[in-house]
Chimera marker file (.cmm) of the C-alpha trace (Angstrom):
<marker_set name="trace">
<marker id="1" x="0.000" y="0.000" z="0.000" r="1" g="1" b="0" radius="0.5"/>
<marker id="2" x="2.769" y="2.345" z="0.878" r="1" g="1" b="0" radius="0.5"/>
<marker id="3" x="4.380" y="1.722" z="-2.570" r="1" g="1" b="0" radius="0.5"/>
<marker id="4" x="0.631" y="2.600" z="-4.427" r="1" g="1" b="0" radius="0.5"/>
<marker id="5" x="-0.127" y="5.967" z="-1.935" r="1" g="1" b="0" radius="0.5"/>
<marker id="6" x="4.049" y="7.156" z="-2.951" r="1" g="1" b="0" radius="0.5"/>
<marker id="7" x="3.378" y="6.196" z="-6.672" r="1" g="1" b="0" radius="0.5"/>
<marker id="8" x="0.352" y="8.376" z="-6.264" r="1" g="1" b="0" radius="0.5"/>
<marker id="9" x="1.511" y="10.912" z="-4.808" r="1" g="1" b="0" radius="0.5"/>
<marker id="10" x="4.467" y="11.651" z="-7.031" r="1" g="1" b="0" radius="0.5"/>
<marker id="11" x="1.946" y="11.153" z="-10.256" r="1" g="1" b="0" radius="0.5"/>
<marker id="12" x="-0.609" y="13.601" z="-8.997" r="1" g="1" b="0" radius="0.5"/>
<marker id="13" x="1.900" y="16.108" z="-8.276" r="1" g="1" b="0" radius="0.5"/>
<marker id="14" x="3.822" y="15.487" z="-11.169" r="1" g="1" b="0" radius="0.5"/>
<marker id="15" x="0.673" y="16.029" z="-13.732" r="1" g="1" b="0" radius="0.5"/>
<marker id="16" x="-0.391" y="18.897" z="-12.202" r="1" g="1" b="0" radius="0.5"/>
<marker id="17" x="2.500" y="20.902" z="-12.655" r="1" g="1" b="0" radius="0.5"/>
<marker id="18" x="3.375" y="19.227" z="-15.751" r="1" g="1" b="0" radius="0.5"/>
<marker id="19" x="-0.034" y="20.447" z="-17.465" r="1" g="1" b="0" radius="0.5"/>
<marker id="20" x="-0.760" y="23.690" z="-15.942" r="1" g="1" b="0" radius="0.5"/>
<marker id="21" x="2.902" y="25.407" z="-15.263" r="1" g="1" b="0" radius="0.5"/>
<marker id="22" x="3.413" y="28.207" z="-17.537" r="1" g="1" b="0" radius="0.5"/>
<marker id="23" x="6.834" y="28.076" z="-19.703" r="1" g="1" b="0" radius="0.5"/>
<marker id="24" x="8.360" y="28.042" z="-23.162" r="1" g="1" b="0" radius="0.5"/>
<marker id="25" x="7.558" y="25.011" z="-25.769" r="1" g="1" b="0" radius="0.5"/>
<marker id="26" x="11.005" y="25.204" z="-26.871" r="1" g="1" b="0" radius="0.5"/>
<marker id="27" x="12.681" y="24.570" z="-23.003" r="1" g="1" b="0" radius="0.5"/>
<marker id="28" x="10.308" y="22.048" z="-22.901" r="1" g="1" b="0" radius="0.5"/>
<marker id="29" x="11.129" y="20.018" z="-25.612" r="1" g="1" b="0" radius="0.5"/>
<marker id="30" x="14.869" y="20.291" z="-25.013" r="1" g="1" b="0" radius="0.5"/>
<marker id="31" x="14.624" y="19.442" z="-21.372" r="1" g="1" b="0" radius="0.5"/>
<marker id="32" x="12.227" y="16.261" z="-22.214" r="1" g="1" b="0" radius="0.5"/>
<marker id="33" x="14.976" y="15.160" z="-24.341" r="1" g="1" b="0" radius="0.5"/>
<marker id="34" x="17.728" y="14.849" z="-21.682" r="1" g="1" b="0" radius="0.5"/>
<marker id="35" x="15.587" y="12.834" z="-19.000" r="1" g="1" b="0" radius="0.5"/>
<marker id="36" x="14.253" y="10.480" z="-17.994" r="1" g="1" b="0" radius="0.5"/>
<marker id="37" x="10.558" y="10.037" z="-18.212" r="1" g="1" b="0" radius="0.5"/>
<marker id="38" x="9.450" y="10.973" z="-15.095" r="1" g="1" b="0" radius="0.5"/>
<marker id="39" x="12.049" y="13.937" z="-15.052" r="1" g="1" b="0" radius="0.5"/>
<marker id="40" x="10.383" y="15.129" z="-18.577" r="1" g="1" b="0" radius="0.5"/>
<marker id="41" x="7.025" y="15.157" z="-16.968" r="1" g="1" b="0" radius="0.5"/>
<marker id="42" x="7.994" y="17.223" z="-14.333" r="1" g="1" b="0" radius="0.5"/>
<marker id="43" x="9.632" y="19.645" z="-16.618" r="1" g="1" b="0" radius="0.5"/>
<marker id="44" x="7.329" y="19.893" z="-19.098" r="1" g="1" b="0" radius="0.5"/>
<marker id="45" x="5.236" y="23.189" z="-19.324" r="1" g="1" b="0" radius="0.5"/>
<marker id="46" x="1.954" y="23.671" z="-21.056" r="1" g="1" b="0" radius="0.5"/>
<marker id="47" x="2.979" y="25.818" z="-24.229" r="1" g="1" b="0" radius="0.5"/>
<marker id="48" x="0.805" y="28.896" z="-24.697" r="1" g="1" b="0" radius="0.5"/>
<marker id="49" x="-1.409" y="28.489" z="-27.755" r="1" g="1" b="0" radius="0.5"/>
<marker id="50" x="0.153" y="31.713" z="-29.393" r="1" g="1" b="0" radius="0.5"/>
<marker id="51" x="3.399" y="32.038" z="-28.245" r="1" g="1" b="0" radius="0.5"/>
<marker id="52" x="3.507" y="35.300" z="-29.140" r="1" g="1" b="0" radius="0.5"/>
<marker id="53" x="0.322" y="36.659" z="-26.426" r="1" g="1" b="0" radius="0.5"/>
<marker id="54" x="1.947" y="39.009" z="-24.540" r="1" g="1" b="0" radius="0.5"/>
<marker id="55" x="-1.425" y="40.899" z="-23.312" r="1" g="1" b="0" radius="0.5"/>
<marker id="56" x="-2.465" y="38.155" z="-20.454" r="1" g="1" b="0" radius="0.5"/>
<marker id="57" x="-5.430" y="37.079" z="-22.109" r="1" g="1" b="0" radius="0.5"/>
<marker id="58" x="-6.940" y="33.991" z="-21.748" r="1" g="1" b="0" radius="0.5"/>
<marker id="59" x="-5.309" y="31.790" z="-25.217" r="1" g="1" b="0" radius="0.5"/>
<marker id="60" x="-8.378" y="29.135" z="-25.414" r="1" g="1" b="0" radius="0.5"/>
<marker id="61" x="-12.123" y="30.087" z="-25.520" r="1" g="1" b="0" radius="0.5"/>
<marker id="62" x="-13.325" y="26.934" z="-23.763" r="1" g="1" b="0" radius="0.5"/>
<marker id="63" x="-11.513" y="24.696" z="-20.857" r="1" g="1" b="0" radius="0.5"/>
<marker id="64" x="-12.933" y="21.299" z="-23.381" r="1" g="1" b="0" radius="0.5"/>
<marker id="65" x="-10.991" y="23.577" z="-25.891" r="1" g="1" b="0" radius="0.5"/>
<marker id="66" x="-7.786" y="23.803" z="-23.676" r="1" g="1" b="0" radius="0.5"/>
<marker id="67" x="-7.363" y="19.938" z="-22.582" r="1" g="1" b="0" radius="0.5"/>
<marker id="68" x="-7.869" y="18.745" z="-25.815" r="1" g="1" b="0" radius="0.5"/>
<marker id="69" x="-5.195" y="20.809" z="-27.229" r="1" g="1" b="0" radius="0.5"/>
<marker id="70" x="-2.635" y="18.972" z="-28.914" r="1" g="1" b="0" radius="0.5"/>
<marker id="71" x="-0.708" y="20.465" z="-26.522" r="1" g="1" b="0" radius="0.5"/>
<marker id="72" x="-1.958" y="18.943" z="-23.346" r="1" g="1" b="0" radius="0.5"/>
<marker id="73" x="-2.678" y="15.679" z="-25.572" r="1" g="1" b="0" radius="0.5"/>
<marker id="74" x="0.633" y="15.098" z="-25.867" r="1" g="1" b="0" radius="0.5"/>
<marker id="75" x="1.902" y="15.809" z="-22.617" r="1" g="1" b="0" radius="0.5"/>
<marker id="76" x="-0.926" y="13.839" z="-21.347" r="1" g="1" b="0" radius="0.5"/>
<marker id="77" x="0.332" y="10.633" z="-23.565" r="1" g="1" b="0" radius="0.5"/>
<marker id="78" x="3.935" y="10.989" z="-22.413" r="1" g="1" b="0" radius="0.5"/>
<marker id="79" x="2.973" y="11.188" z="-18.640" r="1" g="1" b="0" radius="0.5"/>
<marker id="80" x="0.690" y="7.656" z="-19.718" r="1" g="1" b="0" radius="0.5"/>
<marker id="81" x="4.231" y="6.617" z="-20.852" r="1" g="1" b="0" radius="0.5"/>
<marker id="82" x="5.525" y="7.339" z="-17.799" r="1" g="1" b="0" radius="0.5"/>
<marker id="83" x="2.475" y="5.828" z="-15.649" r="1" g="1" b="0" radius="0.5"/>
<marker id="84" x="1.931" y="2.166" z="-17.595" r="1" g="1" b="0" radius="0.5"/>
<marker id="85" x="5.303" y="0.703" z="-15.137" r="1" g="1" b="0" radius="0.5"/>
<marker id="86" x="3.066" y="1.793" z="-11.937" r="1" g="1" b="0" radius="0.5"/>
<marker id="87" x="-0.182" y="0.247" z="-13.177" r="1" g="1" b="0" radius="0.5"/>
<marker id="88" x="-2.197" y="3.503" z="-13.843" r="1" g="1" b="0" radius="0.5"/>
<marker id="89" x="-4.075" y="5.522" z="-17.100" r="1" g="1" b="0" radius="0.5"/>
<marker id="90" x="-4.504" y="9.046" z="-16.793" r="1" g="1" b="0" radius="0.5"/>
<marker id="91" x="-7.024" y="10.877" z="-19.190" r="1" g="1" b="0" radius="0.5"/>
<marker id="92" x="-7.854" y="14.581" z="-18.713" r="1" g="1" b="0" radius="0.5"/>
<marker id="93" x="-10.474" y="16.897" z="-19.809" r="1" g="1" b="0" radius="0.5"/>
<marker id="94" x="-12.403" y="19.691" z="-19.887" r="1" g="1" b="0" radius="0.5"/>
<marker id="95" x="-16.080" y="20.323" z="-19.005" r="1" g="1" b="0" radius="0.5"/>
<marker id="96" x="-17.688" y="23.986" z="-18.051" r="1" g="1" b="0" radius="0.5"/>
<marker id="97" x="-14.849" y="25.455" z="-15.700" r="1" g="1" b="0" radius="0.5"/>
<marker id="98" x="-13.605" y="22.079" z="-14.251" r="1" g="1" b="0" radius="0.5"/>
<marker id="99" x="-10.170" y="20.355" z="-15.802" r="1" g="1" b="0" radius="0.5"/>
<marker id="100" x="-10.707" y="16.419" z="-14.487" r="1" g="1" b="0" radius="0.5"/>
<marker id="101" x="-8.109" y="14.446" z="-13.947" r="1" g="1" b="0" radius="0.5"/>
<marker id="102" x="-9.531" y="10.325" z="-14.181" r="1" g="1" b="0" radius="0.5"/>
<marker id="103" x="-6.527" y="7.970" z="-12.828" r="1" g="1" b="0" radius="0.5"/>
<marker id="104" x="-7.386" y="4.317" z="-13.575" r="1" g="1" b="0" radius="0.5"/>
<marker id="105" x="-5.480" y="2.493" z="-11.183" r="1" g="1" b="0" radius="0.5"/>
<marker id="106" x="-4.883" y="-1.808" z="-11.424" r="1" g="1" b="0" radius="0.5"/>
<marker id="107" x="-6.042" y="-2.260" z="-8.292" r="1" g="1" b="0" radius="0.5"/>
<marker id="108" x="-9.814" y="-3.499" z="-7.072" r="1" g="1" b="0" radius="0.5"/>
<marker id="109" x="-11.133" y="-0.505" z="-4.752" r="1" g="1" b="0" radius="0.5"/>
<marker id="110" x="-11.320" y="-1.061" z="-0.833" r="1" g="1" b="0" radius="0.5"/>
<marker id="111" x="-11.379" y="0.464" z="2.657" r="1" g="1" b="0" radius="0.5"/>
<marker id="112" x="-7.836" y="0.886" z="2.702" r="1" g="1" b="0" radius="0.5"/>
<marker id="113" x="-6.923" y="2.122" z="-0.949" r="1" g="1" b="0" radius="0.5"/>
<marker id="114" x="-9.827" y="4.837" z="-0.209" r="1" g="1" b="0" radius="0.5"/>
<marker id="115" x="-8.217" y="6.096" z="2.864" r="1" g="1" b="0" radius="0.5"/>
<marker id="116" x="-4.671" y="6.199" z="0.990" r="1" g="1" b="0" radius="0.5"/>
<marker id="117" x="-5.869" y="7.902" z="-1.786" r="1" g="1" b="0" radius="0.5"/>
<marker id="118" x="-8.140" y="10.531" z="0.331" r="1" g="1" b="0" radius="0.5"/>
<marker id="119" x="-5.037" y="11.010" z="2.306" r="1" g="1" b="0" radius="0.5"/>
<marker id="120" x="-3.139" y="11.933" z="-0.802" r="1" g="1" b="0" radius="0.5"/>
<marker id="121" x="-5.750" y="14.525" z="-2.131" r="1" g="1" b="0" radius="0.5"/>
<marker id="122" x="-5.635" y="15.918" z="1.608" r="1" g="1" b="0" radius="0.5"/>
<marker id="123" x="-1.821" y="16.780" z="1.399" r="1" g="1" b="0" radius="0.5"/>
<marker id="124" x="-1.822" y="17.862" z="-2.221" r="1" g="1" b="0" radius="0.5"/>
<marker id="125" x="-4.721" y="20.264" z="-1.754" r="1" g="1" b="0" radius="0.5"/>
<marker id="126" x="-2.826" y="23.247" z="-2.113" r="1" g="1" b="0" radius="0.5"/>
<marker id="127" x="-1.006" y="22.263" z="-5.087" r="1" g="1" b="0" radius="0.5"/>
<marker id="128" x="-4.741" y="21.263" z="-6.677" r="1" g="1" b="0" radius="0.5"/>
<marker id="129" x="-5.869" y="24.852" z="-5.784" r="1" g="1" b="0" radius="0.5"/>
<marker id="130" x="-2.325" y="26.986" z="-7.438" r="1" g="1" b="0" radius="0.5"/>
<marker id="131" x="-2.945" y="24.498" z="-10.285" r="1" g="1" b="0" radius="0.5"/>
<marker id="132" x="-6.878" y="25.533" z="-10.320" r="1" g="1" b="0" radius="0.5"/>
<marker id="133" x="-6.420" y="29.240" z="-10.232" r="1" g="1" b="0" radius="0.5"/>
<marker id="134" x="-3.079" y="28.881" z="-12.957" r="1" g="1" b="0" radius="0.5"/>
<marker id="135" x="-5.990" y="27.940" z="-15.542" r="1" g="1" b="0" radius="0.5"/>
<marker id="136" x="-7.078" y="31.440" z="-15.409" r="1" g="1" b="0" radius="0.5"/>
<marker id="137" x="-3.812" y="31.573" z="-17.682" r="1" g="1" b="0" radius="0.5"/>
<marker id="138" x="-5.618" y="29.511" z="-20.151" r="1" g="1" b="0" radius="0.5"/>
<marker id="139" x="-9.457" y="30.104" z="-19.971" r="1" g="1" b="0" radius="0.5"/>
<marker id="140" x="-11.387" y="33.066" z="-19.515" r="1" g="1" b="0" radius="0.5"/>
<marker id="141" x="-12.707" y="31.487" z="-16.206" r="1" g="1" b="0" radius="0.5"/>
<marker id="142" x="-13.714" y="33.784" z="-12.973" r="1" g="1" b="0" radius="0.5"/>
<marker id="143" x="-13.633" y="30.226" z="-10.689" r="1" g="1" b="0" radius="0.5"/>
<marker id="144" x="-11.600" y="27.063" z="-12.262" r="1" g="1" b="0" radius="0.5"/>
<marker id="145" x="-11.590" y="23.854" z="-10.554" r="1" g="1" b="0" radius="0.5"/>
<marker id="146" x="-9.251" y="20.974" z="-10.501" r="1" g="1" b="0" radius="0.5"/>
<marker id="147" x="-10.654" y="17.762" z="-9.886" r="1" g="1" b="0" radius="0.5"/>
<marker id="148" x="-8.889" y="14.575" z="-9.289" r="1" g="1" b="0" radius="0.5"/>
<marker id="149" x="-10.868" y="11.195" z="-10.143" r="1" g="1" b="0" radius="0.5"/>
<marker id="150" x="-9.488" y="7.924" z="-9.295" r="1" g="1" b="0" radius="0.5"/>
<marker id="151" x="-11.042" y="4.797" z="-10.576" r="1" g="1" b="0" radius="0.5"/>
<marker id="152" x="-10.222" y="1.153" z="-9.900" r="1" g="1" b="0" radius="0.5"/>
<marker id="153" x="-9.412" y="-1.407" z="-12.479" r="1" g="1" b="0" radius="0.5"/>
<marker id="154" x="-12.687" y="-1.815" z="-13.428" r="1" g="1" b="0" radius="0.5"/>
<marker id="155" x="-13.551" y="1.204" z="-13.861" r="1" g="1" b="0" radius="0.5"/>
<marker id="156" x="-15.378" y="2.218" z="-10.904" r="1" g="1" b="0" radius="0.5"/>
<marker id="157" x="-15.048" y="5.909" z="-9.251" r="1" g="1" b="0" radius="0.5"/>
<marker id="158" x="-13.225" y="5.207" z="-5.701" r="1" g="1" b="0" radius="0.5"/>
<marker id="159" x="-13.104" y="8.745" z="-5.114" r="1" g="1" b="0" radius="0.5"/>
<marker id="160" x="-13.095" y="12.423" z="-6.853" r="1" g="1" b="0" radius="0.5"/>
<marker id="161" x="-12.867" y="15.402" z="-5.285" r="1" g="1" b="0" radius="0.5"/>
<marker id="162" x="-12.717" y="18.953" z="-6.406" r="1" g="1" b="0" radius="0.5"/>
<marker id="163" x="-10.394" y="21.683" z="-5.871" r="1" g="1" b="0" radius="0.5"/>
<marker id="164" x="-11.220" y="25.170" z="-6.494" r="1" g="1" b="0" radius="0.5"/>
<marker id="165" x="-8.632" y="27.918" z="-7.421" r="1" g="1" b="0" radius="0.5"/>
<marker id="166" x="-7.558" y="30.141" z="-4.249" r="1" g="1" b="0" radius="0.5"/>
<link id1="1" id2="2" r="1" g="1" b="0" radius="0.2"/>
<link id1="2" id2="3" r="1" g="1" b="0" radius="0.2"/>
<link id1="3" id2="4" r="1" g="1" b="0" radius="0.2"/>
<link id1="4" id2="5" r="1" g="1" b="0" radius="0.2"/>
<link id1="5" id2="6" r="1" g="1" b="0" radius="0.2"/>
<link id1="6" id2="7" r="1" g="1" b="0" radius="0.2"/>
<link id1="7" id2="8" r="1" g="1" b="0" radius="0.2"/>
<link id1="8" id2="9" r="1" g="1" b="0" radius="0.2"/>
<link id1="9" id2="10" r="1" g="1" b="0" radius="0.2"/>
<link id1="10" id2="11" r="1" g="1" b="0" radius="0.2"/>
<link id1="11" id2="12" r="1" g="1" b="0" radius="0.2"/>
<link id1="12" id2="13" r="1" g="1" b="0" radius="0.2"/>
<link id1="13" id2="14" r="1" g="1" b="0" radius="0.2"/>
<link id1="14" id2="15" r="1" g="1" b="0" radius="0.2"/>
<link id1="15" id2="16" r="1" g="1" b="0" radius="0.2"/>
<link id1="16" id2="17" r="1" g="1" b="0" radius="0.2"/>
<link id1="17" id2="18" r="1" g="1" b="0" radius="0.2"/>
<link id1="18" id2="19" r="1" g="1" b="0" radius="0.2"/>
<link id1="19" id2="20" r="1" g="1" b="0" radius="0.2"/>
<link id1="20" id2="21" r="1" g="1" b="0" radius="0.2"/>
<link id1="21" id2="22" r="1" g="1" b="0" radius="0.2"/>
<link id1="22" id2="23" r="1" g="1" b="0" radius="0.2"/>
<link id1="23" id2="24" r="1" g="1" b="0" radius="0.2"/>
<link id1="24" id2="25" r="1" g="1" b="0" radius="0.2"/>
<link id1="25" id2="26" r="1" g="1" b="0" radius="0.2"/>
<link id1="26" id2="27" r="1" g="1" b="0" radius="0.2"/>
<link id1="27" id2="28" r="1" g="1" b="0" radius="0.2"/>
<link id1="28" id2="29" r="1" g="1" b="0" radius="0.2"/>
<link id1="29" id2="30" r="1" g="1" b="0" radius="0.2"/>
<link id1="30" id2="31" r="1" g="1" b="0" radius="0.2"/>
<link id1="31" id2="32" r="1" g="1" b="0" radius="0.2"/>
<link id1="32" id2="33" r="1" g="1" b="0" radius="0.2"/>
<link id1="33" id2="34" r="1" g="1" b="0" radius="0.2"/>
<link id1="34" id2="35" r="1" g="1" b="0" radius="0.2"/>
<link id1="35" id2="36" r="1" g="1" b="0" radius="0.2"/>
<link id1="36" id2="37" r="1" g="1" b="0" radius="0.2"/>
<link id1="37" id2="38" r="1" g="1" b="0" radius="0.2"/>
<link id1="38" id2="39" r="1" g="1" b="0" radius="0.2"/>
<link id1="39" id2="40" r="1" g="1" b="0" radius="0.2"/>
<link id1="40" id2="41" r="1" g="1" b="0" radius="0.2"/>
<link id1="41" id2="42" r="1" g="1" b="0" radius="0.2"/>
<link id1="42" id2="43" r="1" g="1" b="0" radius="0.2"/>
<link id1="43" id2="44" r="1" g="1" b="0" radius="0.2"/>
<link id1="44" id2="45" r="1" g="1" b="0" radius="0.2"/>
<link id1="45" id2="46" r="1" g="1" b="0" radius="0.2"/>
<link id1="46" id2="47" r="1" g="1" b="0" radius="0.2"/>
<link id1="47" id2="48" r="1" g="1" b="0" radius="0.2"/>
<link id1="48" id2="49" r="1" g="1" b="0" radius="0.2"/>
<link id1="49" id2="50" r="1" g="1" b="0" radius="0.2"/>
<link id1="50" id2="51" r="1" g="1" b="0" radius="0.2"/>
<link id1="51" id2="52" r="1" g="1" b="0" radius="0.2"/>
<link id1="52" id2="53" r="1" g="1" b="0" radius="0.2"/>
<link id1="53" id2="54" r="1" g="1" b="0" radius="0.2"/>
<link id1="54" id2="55" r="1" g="1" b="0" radius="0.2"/>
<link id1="55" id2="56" r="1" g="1" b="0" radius="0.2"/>
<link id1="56" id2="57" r="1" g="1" b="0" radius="0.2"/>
<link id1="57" id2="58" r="1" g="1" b="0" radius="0.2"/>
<link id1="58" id2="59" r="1" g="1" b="0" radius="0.2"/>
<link id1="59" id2="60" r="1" g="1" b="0" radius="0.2"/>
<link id1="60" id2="61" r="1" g="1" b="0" radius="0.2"/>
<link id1="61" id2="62" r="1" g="1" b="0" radius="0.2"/>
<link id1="62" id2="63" r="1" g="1" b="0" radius="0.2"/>
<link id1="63" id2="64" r="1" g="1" b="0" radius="0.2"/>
<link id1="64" id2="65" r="1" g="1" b="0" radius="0.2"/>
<link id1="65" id2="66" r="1" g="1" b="0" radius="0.2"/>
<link id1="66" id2="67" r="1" g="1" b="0" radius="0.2"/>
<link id1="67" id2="68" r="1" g="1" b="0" radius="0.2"/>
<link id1="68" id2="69" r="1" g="1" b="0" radius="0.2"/>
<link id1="69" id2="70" r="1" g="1" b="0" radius="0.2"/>
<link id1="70" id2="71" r="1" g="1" b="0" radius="0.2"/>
<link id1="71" id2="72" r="1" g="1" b="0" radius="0.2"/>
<link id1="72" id2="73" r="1" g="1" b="0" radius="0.2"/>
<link id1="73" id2="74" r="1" g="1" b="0" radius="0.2"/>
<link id1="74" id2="75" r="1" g="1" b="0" radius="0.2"/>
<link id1="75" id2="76" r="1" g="1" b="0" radius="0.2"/>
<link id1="76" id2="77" r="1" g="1" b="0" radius="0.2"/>
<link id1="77" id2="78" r="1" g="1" b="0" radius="0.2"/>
<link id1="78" id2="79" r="1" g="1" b="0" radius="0.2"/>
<link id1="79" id2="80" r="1" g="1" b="0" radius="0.2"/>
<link id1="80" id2="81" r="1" g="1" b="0" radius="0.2"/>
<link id1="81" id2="82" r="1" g="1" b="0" radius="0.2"/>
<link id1="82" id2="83" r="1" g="1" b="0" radius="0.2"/>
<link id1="83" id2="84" r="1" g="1" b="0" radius="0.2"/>
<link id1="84" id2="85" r="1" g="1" b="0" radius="0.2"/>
<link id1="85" id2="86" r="1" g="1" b="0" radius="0.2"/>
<link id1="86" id2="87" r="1" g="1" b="0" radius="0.2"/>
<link id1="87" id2="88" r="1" g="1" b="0" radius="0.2"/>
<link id1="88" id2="89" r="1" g="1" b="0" radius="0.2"/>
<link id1="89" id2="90" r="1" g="1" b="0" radius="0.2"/>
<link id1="90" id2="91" r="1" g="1" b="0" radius="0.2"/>
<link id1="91" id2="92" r="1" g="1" b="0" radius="0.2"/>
<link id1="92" id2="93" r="1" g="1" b="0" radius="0.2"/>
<link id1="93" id2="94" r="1" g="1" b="0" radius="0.2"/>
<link id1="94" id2="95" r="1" g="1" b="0" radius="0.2"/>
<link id1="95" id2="96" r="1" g="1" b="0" radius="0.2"/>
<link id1="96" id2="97" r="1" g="1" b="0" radius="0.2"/>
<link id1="97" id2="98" r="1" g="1" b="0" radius="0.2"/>
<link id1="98" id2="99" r="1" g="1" b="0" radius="0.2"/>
<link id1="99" id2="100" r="1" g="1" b="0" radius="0.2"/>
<link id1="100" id2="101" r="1" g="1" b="0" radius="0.2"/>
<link id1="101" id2="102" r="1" g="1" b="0" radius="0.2"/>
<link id1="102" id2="103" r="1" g="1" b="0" radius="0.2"/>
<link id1="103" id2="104" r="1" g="1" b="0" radius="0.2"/>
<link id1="104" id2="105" r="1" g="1" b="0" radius="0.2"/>
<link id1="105" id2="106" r="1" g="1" b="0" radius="0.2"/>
<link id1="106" id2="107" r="1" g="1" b="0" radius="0.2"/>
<link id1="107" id2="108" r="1" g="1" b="0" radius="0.2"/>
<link id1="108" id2="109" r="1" g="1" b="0" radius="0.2"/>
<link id1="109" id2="110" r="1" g="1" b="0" radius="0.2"/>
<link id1="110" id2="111" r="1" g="1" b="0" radius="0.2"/>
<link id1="111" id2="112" r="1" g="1" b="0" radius="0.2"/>
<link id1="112" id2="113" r="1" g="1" b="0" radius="0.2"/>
<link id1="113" id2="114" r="1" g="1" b="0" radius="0.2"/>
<link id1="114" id2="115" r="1" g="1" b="0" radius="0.2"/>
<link id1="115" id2="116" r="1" g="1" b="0" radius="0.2"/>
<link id1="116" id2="117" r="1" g="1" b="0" radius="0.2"/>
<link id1="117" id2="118" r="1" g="1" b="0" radius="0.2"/>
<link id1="118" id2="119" r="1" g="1" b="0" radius="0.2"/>
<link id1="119" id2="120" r="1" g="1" b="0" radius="0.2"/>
<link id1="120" id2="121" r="1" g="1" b="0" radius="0.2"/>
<link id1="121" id2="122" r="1" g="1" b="0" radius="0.2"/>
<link id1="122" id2="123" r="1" g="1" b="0" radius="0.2"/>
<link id1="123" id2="124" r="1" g="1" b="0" radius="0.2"/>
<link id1="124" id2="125" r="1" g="1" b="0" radius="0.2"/>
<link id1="125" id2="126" r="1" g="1" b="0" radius="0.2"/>
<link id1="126" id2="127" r="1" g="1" b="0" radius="0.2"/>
<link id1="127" id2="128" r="1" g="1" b="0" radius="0.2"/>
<link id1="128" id2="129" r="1" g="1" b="0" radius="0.2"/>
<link id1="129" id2="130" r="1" g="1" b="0" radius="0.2"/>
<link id1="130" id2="131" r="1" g="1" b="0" radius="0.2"/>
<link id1="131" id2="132" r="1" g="1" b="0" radius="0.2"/>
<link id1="132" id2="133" r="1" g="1" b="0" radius="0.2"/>
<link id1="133" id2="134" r="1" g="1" b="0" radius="0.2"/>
<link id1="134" id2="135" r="1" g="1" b="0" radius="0.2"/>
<link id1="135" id2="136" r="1" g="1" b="0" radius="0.2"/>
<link id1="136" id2="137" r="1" g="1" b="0" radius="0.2"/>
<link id1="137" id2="138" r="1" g="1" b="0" radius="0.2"/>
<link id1="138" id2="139" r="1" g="1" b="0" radius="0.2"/>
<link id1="139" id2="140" r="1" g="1" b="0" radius="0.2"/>
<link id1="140" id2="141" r="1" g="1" b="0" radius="0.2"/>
<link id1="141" id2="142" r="1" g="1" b="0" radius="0.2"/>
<link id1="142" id2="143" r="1" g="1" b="0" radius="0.2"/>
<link id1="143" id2="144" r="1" g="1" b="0" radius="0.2"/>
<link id1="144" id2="145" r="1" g="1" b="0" radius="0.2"/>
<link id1="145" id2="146" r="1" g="1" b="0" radius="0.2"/>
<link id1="146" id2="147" r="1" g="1" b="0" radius="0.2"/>
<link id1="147" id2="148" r="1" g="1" b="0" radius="0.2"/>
<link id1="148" id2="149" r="1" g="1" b="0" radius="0.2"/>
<link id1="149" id2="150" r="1" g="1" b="0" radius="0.2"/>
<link id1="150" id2="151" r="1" g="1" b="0" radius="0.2"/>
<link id1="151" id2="152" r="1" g="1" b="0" radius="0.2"/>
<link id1="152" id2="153" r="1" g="1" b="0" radius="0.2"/>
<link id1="153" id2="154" r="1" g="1" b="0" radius="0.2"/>
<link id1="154" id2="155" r="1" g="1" b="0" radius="0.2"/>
<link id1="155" id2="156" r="1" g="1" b="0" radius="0.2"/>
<link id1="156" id2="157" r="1" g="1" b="0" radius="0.2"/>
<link id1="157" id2="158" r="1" g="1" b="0" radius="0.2"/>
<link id1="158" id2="159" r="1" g="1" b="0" radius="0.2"/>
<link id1="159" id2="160" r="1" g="1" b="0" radius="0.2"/>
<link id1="160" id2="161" r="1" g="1" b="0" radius="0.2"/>
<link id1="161" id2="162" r="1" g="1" b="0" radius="0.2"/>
<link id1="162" id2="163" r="1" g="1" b="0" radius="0.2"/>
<link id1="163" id2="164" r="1" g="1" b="0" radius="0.2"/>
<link id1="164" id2="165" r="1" g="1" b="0" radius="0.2"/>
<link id1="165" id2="166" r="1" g="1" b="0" radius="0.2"/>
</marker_set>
C-alpha cells in the first residue's frame, strides 16, 4: 500500500504541474529530451497556444478547448508513458470550468486504498488549488476547478474530489 499511496503521490503532483505550469515550448522540448521520463514530466510546461500573447489574455475560448489541445494531448500521452510501469491511465479533460483528472489504477477498490488515496488529495490540496487558479492563464474562467478522479481497475469511481482555485 505504501508503494501505491508514494506512486500516487508523485503522479498527482507530477501532472499537475506538468499540465498547468506556464513556460516556453522550446525549453520544454529540449529538457524532455535529456531525461528520464518521469524527469520530462515534471519539466514539461503547457505551451501557450500563441506564443507570441503578450497581453495576459486567456489563449483558449473553452476549458474542453484547452485539454484537448494537442498540446496537453501530448503531454498527457507521455505522462501515460511514464504511468503504464506503476499500473495507472490518466485521461484529462475539460467540461464547463472544471479540468478532471480520471486515474485508472490496477487495483480493485477497498477500505484501505480509499483512505490512501483521500489522504493523498488531503496533502496535495494546495497544489490542486495553485494548479486551479493557474488555468485562469488559459481560460477566460472567474472560478476554475481541478478535480482529481481515481477509478479502480474496473472502472469504478473510488473517489473524486474537487479543488477550487484560491
Amino acid at each position: 500500500m505504501r508503494k501505491i499511496k508514494l506512486t500516487v503521490l508523485t503522479v498527482l503532483t507530477v501532472s499537475v504541474l506538468a499540465l498547468t505550469a506556464c513556460g516556453d515550448k522550446e525549453d520544454a522540448k529540449d529538457n524532455a529530451s535529456q531525461t528520464t521520463p518521469t524527469e520530462a514530466a515534471v519539466t514539461t510546461t503547457t505551451p501557450a497556444a500563441d506564443d507570441n500573447a503578450s497581453d495576459g489574455a486567456a489563449q483558449f475560448s473553452s476549458m474542453k478547448e484547452y485539454v484537448e489541445s494537442k498540446d496537453v494531448q501530448d503531454m498527457v500521452t507521455t505522462l501515460n508513458e511514464s504511468l503504464k510501469d506503476a499500473g495507472m491511465v490518466l485521461t484529462i479533460t475539460g467540461e464547463d470550468n472544471k479540468m478532471i483528472y480520471t486515474y485508472k489504477l490496477n487495483v480493485e477498490s477497498n477500505d484501505d486504498t480509499k483512505k490512501t488515496l483521500q489522504d493523498g488529495l488531503t496533502e496535495q490540496a494546495d497544489t490542486f488549488k495553485t494548479a486551479a487558479a493557474s488555468l485562469k492563464s488559459y481560460v477566460p474562467l472567474d472560478n476554475p476547478v481541478v478535480v482529481v478522479t481515481y477509478q479502480d481497475k474496473d472502472g469504478k469511481e473510488i473517489i473524486s474530489q474537487e479543488f477550487p482555485a484560491e
